[in-house]
GUMILUM-10120 format. One record per residue: residue in three letters; x, y, z of N, C-alpha, C, O, CB in turn; residue number from 1. Coordinates in nm, 2 decimals. Glycine has a CB too. Layout:
BEGIN
@semi: ALA; nc1: X; nc2: Y; nc3: Z; cac1: X; cac2: Y; cac3: Z; cc1: X; cc2: Y; cc3: Z; oc1: X; oc2: Y; oc3: Z; cbc1: X; cbc2: Y; cbc3: Z; torvex: NUM
...
***
This chain:
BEGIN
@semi: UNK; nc1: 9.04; nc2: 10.79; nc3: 8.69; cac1: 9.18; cac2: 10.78; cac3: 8.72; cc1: 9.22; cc2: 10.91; cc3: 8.80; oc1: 9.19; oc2: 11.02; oc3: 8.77; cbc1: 9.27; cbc2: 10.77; cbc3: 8.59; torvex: 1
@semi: UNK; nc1: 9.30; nc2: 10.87; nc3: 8.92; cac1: 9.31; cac2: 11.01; cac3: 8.99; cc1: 9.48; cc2: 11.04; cc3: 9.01; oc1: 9.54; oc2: 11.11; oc3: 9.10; cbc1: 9.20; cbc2: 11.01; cbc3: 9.16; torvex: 2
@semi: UNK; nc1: 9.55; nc2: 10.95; nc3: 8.90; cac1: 9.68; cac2: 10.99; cac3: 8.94; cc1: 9.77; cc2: 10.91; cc3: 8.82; oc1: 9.72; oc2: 10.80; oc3: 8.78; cbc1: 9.72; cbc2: 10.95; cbc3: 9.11; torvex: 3
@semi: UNK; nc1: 9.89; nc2: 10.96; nc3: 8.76; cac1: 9.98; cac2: 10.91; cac3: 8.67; cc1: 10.06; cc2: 10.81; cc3: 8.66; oc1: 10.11; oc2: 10.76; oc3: 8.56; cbc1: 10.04; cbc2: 10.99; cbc3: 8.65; torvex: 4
@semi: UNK; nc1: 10.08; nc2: 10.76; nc3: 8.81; cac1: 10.09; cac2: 10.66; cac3: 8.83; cc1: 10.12; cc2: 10.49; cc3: 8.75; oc1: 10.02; oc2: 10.43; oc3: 8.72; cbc1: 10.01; cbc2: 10.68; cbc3: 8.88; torvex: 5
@semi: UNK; nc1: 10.21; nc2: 10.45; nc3: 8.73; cac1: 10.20; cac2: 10.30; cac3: 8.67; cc1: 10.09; cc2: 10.26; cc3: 8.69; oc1: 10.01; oc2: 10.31; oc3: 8.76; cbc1: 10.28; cbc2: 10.21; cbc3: 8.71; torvex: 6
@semi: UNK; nc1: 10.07; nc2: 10.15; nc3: 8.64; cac1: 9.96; cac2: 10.01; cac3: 8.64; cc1: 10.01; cc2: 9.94; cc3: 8.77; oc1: 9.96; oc2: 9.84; oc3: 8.81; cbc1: 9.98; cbc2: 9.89; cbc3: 8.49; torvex: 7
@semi: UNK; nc1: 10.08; nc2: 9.98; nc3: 8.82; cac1: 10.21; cac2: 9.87; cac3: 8.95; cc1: 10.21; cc2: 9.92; cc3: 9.07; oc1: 10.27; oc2: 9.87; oc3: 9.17; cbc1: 10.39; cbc2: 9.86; cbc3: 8.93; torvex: 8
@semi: UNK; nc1: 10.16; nc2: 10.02; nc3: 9.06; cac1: 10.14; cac2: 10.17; cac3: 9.17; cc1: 10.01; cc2: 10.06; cc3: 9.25; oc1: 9.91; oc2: 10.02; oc3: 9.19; cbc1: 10.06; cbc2: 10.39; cbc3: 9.07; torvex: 9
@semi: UNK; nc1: 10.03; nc2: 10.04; nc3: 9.39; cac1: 9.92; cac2: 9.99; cac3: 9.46; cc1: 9.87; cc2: 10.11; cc3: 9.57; oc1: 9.94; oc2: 10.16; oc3: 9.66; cbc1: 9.95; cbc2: 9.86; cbc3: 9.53; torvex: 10
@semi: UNK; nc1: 9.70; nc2: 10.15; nc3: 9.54; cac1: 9.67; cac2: 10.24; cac3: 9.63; cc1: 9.57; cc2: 10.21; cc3: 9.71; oc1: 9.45; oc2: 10.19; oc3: 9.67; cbc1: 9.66; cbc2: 10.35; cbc3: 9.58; torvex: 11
@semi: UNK; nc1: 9.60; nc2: 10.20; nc3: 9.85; cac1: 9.49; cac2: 10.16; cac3: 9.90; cc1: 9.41; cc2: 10.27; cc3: 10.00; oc1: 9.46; oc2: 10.38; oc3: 10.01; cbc1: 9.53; cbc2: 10.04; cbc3: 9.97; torvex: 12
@semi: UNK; nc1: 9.31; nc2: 10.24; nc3: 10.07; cac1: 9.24; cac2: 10.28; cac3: 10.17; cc1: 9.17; cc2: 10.45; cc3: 10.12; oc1: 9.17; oc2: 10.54; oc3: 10.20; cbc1: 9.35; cbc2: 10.28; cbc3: 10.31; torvex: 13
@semi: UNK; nc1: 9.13; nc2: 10.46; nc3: 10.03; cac1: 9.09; cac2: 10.56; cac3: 9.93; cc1: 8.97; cc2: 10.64; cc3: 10.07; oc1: 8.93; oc2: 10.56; oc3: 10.15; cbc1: 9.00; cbc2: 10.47; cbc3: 9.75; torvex: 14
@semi: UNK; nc1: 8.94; nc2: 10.80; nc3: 10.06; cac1: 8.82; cac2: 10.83; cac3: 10.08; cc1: 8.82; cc2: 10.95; cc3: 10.06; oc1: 8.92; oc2: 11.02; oc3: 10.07; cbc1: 8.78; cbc2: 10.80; cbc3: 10.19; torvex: 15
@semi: UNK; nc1: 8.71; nc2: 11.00; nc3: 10.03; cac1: 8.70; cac2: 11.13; cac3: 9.95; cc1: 8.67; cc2: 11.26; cc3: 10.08; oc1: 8.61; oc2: 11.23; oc3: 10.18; cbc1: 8.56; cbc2: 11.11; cbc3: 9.83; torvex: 16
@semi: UNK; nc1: 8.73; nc2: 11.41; nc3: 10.05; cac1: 8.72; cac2: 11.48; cac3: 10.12; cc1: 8.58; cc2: 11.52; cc3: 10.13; oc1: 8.51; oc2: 11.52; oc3: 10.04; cbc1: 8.80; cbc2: 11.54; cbc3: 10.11; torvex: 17
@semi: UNK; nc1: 8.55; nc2: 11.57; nc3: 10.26; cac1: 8.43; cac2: 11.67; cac3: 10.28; cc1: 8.38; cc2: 11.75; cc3: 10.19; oc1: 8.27; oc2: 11.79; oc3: 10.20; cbc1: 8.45; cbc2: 11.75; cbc3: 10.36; torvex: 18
@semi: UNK; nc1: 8.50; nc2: 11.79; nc3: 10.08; cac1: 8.41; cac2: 11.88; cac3: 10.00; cc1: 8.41; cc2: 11.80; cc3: 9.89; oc1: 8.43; oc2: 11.88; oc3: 9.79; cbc1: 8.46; cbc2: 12.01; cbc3: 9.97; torvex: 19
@semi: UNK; nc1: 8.40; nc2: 11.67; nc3: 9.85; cac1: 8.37; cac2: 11.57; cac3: 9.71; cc1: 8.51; cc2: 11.63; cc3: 9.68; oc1: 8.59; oc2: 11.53; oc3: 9.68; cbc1: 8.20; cbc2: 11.60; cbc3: 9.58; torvex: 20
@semi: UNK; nc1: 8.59; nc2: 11.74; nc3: 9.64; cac1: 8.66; cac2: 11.77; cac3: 9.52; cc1: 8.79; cc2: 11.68; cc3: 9.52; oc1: 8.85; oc2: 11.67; oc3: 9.41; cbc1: 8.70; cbc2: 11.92; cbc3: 9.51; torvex: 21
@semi: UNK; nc1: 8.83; nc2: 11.62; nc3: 9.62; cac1: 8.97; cac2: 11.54; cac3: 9.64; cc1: 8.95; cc2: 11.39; cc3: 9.71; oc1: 8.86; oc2: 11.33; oc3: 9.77; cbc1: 9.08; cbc2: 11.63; cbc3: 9.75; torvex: 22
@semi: UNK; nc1: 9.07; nc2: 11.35; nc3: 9.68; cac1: 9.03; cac2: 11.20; cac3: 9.75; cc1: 9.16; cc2: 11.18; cc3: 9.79; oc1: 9.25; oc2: 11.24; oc3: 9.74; cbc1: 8.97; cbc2: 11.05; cbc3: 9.65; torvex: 23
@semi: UNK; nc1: 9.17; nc2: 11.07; nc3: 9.94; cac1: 9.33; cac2: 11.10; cac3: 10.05; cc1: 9.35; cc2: 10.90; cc3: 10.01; oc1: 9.25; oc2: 10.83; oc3: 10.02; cbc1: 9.28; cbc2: 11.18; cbc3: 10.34; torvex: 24
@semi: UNK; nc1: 9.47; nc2: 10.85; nc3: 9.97; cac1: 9.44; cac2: 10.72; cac3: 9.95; cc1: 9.63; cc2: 10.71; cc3: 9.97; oc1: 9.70; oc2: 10.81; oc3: 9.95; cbc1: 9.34; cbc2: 10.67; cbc3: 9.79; torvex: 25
@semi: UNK; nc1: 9.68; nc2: 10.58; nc3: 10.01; cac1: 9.76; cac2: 10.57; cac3: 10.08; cc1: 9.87; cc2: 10.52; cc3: 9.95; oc1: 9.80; oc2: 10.55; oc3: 9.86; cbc1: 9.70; cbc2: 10.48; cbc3: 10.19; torvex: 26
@semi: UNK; nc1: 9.96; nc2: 10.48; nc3: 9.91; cac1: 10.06; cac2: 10.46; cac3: 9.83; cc1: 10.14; cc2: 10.35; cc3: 9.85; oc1: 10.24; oc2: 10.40; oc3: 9.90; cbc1: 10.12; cbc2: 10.56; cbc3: 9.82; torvex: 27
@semi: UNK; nc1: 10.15; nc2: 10.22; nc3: 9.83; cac1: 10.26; cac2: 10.11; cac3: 9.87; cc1: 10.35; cc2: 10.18; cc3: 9.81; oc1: 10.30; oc2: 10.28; oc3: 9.75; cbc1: 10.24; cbc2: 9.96; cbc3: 9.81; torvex: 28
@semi: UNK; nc1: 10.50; nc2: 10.17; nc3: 9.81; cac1: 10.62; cac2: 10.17; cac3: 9.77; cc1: 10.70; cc2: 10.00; cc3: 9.84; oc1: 10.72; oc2: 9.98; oc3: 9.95; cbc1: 10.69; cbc2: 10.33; cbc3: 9.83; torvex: 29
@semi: UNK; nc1: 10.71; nc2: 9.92; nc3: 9.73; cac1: 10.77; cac2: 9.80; cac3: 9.74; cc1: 10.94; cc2: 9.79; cc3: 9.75; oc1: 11.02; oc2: 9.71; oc3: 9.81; cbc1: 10.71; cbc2: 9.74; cbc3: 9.62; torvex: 30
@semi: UNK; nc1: 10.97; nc2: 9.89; nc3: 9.67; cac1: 11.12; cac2: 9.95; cac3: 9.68; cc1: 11.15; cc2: 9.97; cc3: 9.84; oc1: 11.24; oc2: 9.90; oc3: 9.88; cbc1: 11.13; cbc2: 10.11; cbc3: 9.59; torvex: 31
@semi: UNK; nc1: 11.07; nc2: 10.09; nc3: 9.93; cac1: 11.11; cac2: 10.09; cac3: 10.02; cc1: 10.99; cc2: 10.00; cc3: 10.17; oc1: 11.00; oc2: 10.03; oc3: 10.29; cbc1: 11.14; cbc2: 10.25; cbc3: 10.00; torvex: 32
@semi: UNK; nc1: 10.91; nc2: 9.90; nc3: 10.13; cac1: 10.81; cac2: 9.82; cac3: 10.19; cc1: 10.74; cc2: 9.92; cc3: 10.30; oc1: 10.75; oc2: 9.93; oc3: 10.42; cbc1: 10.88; cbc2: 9.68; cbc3: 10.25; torvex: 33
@semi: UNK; nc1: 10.69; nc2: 9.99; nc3: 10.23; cac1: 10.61; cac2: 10.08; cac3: 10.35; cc1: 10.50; cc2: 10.14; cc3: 10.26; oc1: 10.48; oc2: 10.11; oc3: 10.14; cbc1: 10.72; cbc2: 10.23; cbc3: 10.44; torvex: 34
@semi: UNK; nc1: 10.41; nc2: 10.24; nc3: 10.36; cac1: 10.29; cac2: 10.34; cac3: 10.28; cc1: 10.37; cc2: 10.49; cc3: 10.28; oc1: 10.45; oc2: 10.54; oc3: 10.35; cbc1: 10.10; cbc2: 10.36; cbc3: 10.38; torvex: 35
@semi: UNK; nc1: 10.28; nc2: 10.54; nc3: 10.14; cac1: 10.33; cac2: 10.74; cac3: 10.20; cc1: 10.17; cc2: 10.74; cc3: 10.15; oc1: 10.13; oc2: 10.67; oc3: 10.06; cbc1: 10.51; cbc2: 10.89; cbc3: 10.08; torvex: 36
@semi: UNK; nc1: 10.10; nc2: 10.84; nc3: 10.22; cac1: 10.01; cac2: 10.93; cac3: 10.21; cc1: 9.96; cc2: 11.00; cc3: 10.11; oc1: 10.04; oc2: 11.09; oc3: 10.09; cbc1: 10.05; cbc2: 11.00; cbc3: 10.28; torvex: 37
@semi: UNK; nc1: 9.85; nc2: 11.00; nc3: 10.01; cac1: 9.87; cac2: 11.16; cac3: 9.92; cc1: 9.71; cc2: 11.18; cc3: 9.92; oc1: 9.61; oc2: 11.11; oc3: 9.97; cbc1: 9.95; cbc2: 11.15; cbc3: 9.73; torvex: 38
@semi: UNK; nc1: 9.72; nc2: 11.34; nc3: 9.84; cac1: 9.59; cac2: 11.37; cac3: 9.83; cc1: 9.63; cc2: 11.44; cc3: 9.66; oc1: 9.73; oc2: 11.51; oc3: 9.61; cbc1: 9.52; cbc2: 11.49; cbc3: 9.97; torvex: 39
@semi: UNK; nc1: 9.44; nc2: 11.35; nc3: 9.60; cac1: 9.46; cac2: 11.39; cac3: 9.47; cc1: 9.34; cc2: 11.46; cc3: 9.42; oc1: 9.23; oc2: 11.42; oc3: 9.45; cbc1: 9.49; cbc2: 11.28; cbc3: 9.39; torvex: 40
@semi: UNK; nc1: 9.35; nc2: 11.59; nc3: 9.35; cac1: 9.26; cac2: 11.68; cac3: 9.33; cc1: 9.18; cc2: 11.62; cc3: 9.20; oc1: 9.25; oc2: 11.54; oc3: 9.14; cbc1: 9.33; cbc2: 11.82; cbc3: 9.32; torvex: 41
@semi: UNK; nc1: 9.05; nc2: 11.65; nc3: 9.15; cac1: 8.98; cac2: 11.61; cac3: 9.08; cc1: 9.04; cc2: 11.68; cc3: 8.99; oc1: 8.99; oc2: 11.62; oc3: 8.89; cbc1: 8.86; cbc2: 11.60; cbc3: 9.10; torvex: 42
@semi: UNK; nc1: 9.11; nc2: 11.78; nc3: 8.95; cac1: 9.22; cac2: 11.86; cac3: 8.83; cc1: 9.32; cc2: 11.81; cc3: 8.81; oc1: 9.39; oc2: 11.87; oc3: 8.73; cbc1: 9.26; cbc2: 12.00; cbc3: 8.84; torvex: 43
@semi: UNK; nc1: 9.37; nc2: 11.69; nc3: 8.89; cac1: 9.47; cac2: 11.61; cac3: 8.87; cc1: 9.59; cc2: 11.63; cc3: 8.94; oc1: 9.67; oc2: 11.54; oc3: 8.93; cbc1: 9.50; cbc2: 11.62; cbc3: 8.75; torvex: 44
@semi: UNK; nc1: 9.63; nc2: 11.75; nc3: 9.03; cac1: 9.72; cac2: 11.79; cac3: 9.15; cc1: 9.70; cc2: 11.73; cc3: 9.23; oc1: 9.59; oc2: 11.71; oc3: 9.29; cbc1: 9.72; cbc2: 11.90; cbc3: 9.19; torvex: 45
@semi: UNK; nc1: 9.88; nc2: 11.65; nc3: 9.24; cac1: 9.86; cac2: 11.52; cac3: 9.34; cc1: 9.95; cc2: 11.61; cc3: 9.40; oc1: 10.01; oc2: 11.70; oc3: 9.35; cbc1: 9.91; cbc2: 11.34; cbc3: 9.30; torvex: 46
@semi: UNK; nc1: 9.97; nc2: 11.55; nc3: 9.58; cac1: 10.08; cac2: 11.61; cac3: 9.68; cc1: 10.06; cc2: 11.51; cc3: 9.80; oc1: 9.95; oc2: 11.47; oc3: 9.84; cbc1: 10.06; cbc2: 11.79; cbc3: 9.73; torvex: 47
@semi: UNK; nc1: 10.21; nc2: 11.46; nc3: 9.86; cac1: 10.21; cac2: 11.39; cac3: 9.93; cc1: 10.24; cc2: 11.45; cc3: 10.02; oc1: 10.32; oc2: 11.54; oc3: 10.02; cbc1: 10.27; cbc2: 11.30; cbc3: 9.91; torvex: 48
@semi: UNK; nc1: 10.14; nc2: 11.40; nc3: 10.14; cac1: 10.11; cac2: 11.46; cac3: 10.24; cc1: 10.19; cc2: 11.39; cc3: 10.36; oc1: 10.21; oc2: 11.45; oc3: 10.46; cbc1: 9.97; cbc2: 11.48; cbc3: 10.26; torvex: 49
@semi: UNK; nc1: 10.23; nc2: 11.28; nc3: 10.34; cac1: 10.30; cac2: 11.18; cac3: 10.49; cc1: 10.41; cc2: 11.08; cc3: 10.37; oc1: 10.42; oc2: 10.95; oc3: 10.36; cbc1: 10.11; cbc2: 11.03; cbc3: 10.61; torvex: 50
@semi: UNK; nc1: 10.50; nc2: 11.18; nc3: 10.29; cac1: 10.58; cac2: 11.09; cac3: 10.27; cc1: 10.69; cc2: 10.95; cc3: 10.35; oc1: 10.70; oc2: 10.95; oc3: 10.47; cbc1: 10.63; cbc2: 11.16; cbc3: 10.22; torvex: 51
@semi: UNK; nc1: 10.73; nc2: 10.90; nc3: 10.30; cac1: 10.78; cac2: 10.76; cac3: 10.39; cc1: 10.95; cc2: 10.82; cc3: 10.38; oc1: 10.98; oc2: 10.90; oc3: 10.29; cbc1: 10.75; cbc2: 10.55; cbc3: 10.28; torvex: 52
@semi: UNK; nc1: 11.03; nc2: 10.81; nc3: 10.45; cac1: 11.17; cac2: 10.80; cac3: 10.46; cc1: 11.24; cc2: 10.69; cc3: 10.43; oc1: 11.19; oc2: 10.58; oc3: 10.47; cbc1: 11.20; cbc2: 10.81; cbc3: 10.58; torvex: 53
@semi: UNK; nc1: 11.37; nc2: 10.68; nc3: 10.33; cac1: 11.39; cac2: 10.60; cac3: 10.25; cc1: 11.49; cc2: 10.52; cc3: 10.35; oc1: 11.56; oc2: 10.44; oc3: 10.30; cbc1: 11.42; cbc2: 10.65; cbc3: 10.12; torvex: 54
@semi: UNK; nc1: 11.49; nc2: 10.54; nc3: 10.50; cac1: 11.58; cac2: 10.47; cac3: 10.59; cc1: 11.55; cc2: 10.51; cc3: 10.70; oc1: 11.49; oc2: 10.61; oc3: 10.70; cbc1: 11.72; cbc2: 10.48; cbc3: 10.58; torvex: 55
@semi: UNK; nc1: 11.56; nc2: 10.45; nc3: 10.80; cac1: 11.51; cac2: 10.46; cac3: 10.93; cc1: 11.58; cc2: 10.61; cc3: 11.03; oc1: 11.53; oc2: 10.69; oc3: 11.10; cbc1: 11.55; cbc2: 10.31; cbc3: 11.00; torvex: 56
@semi: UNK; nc1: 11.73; nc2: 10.58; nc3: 10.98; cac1: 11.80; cac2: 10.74; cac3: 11.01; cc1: 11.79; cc2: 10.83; cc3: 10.94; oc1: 11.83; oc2: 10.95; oc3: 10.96; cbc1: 11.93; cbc2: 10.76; cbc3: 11.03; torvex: 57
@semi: UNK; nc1: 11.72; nc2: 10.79; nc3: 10.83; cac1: 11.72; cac2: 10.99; cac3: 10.71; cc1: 11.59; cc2: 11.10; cc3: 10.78; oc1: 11.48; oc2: 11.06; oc3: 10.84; cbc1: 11.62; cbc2: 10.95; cbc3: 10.46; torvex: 58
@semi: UNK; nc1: 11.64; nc2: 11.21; nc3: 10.77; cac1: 11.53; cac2: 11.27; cac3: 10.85; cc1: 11.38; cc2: 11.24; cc3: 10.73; oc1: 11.38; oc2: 11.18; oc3: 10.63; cbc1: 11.57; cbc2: 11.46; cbc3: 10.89; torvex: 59
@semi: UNK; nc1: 11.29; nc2: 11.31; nc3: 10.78; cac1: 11.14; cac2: 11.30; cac3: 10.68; cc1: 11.13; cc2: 11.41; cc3: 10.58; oc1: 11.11; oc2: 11.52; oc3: 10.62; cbc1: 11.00; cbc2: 11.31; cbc3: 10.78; torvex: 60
@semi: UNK; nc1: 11.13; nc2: 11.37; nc3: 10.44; cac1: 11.12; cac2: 11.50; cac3: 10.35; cc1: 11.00; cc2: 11.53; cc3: 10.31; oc1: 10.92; oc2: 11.48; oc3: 10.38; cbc1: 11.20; cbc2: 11.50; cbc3: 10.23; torvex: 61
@semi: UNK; nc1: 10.96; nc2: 11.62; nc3: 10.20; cac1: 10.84; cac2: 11.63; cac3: 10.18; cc1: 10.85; cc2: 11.63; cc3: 10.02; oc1: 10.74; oc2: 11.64; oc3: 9.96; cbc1: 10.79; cbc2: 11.74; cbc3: 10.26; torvex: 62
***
C-alpha cells in the first residue's frame, strides 16, 4: 500500500523512480473529473506534484 487513501481512490499509470525508493502514479478525483499527479515515498510521504484546479479560472495551488 503506498498511500491512505480510501478503497474509492482510483490510481492509475503507476511507475517507480530511478532510485526504486518512490513511485509517481496519477490520482482520479471524480468530484472534480480530472487527474492530479503524486509521488509516494516507500516511508509513506505522499506530495502532489501536478495538483488539478478545482475550476477552470482558479489559479493552480499546490
Amino acid at each position: 500500500m503506498i498511500s491512505d487513501f480510501d478503497n474509492e481512490t482510483v490510481m492509475v499509470s503507476p511507475t517507480w523512480s530511478a532510485s526504486g525508493d518512490e513511485v509517481f502514479a496519477s490520482r482520479f478525483r471524480p468530484d472534480l473529473n480530472n487527474y492530479e499527479l503524486g509521488r509516494f515515498a516507500l516511508n509513506g510521504k505522499a506530495e502532489r506534484l501536478a495538483p488539478i484546479k478545482p475550476s477552470p479560472d482558479a489559479p493552480r495551488g499546490t
